[in-house]
C-alpha positions as CSV (number, residue, x, y, z in Angstrom):
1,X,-36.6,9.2,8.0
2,X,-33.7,11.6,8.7
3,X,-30.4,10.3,8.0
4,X,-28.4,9.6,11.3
5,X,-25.5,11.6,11.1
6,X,-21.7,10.7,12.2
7,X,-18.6,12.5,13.2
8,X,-15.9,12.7,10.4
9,X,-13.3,10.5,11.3
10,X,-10.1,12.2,10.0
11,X,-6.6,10.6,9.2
12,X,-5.2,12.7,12.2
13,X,-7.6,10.8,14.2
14,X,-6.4,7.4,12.8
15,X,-3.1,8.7,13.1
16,X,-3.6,9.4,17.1
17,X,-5.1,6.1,17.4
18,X,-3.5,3.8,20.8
19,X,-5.0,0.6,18.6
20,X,-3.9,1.7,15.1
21,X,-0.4,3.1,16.2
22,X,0.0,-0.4,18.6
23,X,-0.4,-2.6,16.0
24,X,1.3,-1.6,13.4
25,X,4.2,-1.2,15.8
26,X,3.3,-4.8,16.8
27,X,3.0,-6.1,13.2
28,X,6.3,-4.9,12.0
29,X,8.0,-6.5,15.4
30,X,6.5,-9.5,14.7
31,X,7.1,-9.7,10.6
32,X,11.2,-8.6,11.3
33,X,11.5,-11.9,14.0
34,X,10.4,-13.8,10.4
35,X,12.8,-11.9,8.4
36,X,10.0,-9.5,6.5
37,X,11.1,-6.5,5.0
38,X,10.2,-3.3,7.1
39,X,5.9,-2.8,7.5
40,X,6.0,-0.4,10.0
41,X,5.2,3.3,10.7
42,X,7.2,4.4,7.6
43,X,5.6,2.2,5.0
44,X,2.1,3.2,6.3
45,X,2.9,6.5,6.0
46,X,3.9,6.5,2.6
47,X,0.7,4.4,1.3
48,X,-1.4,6.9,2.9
49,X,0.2,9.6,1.1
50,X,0.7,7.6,-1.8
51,X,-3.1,6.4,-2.1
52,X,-4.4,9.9,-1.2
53,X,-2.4,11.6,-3.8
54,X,-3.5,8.9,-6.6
55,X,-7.1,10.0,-6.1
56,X,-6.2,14.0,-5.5
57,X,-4.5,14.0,-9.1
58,X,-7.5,11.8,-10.9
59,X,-9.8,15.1,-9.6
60,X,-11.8,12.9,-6.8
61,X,-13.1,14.6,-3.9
62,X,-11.5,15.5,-0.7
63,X,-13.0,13.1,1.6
64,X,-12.4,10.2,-0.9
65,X,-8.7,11.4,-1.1
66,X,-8.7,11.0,2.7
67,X,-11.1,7.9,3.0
68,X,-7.7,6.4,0.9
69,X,-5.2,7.8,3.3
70,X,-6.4,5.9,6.2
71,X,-7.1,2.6,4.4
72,X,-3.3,3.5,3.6
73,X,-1.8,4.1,6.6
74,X,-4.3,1.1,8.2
75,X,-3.7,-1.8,5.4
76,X,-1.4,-3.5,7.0
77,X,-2.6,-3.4,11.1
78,X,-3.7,-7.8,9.9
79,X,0.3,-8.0,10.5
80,X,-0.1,-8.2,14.1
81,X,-2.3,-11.7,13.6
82,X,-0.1,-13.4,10.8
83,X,1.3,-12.7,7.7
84,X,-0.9,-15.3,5.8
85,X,-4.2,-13.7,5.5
86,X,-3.1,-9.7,6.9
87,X,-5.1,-8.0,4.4
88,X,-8.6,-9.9,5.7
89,X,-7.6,-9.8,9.6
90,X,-6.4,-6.7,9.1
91,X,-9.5,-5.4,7.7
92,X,-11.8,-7.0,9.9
93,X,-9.9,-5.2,12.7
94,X,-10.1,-1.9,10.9
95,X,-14.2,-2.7,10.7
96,X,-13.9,-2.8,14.3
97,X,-11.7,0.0,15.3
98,X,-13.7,2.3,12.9
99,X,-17.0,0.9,14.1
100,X,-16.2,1.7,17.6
101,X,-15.3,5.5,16.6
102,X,-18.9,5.1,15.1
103,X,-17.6,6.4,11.8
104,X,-20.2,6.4,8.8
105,X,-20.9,2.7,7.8
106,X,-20.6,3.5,4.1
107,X,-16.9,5.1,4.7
108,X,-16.4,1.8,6.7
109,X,-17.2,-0.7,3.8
110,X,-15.3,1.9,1.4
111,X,-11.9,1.1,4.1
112,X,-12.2,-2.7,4.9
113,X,-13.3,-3.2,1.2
114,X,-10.0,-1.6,0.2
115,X,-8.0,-2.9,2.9
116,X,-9.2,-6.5,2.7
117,X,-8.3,-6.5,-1.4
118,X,-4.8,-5.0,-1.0
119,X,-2.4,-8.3,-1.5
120,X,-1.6,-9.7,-4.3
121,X,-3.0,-13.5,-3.3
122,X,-6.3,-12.3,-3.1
123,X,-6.6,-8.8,-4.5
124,X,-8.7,-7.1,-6.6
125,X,-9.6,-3.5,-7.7
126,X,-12.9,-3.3,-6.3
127,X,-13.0,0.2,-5.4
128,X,-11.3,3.6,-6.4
129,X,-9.8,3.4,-3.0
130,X,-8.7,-0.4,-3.3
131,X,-6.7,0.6,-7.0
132,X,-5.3,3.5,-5.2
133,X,-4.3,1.7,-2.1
134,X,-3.1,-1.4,-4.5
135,X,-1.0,1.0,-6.0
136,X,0.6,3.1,-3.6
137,X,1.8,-0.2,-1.3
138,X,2.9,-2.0,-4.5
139,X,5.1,1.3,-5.5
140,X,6.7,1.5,-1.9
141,X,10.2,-0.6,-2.9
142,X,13.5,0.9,-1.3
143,X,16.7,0.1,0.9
144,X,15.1,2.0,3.8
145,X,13.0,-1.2,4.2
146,X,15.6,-3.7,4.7
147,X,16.3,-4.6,8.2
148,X,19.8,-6.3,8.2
149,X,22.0,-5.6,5.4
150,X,23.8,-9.5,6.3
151,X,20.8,-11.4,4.7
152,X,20.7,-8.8,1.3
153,X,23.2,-11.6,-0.1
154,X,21.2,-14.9,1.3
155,X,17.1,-13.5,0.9
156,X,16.1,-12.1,-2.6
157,X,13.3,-9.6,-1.2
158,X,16.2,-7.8,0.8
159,X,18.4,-8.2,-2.3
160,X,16.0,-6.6,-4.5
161,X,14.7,-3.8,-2.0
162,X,18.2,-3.2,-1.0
163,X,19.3,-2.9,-5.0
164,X,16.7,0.2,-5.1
165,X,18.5,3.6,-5.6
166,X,15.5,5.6,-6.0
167,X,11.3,5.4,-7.0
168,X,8.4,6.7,-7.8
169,X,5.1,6.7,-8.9
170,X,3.9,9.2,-10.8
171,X,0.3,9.6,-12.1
172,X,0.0,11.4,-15.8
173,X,-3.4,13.1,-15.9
174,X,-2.8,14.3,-19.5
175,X,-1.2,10.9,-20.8
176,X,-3.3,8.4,-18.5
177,X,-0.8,6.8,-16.8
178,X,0.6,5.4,-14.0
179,X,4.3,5.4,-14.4
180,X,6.3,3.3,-11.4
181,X,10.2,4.8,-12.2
182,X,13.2,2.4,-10.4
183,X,16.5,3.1,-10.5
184,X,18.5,-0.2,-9.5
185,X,22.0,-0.7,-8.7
186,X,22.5,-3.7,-11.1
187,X,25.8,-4.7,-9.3
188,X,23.5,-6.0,-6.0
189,X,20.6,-7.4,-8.1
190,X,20.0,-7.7,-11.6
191,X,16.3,-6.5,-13.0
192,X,15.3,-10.4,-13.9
193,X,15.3,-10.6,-10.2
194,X,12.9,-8.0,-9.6
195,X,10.8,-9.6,-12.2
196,X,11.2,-13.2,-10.5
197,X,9.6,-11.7,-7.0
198,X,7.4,-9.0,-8.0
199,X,5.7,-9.6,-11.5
200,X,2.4,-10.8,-9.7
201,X,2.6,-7.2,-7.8
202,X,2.9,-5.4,-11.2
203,X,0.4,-7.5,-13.1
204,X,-1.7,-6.2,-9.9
205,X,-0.5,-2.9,-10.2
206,X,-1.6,-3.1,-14.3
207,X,-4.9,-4.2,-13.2
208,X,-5.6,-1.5,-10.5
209,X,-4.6,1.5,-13.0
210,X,-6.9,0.0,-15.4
211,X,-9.6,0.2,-12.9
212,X,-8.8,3.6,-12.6
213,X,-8.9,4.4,-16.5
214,X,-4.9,4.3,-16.3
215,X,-2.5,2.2,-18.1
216,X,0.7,0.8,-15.7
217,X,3.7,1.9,-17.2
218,X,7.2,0.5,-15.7
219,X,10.6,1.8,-16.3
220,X,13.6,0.1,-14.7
221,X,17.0,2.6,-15.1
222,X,15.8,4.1,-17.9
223,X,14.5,1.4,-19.6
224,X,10.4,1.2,-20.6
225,X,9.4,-3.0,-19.4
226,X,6.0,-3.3,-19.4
C-alpha cells in the first residue's frame, strides 16, 4: 500500500495560525490576572528557537530541528484552559489544531508527546524533541517576564526573574554539555532563592540533557553549582 502523503506543516504556518496566535495571547491574559510571570508571544518565541537550535547543534535533521520549534512556540497554548494541567490541555489542543491542518500523524505524536511532558509536575524526556523543549522553556529566566515590578518585593518568582541580568544556554558539542549561564543581581535576590523555586526545573533540566547524551551544567555569576 502506498503511503498517504501530507503537506509539510512549517513553523511559519504555526506561526500564522488564528488558533495558535489566539491562545497564546489568551493564555498569557489569563495567567497575568493570577499574577504569572509573562507566557506569551515572547516566551514562545524563544523556546522555539531555543528547542530548534538544541537539536541543530546535536547534528539532527532539519525537519526534527523544526518539528521542535513548533512544539516550542505551541507548549504552552493549555494556558488558555488553566494553569494546573497546561502541558496535557495544551497538547491535546495542539493534537487537534495539527490534526485539522492534516499534518503527518507521526510528526503529531512527535509534538503532543513533547508538548504534554514539558512541566516539571509531570515531565519526562521521552523524546529528542521533549529534552529539547524541556530545556529551552526551563532556560527562558529574565526581567523581561515580570509583569509589575510592585510585587518583585512581595512574590519570589518575580523576585527571582526580576534578579536576572543576563542568560543562556549554551550547548558544548565537543565537551557534551549543556551549560545554563545566569548572571544575578544578588542585591534583589540572593541565589538560595533561585535554588528554593527552581531546583525541580534543573533536576529536570539534568534529566533531559542526559537524555540527550549531555550533562547539565549550571553556573550562577561565575560560580559552577551543579
Amino acid at each position: 500500500m502506498e503511503k498517504k502523503k501530507y503537506p509539510v506543516i512549517t513553523l511559519e504556518d504555526i506561526i500564522k495560525n488564528e488558533q495558535v496566535r489566539t491562545y497564546i495571547e489568551q493564555g498569557n491574559a489569563f495567567l497575568g490576572e493570577i499574577g504569572f510571570t509573562e507566557h506569551g508571544f515572547a516566551h514562545a518565541k524563544r523556546s522555539s528557537n531555543y528547542a530548534s537550535n538544541i537539536l541543530k547543534s546535536l547534528g539532527y535533521d532539519e525537519r526534527a530541528c523544526e518539528l521542535a520549534a513548533i512544539a516550542g512556540y505551541m507548549h504552552d497554548i493549555g494556558n488558555v484552559v488553566n494553569r494546573v494541567a497546561h502541558a496535557q490541555s495544551g497538547a491535546l489542543m495542539a493534537f487537534t489544531i495539527l490534526t485539522n491542518l492534516n499534518m503527518d500523524p507521526q510528526e503529531i505524536a512527535q509534538i503532543t508527546a513533547a508538548i504534554g511532558n514539558h512541566d516539571e509536575g509531570t515531565a519526562a524526556a521521552v523524546s529528542p524533541i521533549a529534552a529539547a523543549l524541556i530545556l529551552s522553556d526551563k532556560g527562558d529566566v529574565r526581567r523581561t517576564r515580570v509583569r509589575d515590578k510592585s510585587s518583585v518585593d512581595i512574590d519570589i518568582h518575580d523576585r527571582v526573574n526580576y534578579a536576572v541580568e543576563r542568560a543562556s544556554m549554551e550547548i558544548d558539542t565537543e565537551k557534551k554539555t549543556a551549560l545554563l549561564t545566569i548572571a544575578i543581581d544578588t542585591s534583589i535576590c540572593p541565589v538560595m532563592e533561585y535554588f528554593e523555586i527552581f531546583l525541580s526545573r534543573m533536576t529536570l533540566c539534568r534529566s533531559a540533557a542526559r537524555y540527550l547524551g549531555l550533562s547539565f551544567e549550571l553556573v550562577i555569576n561565575g560560580v559552577r553549582l551543579l
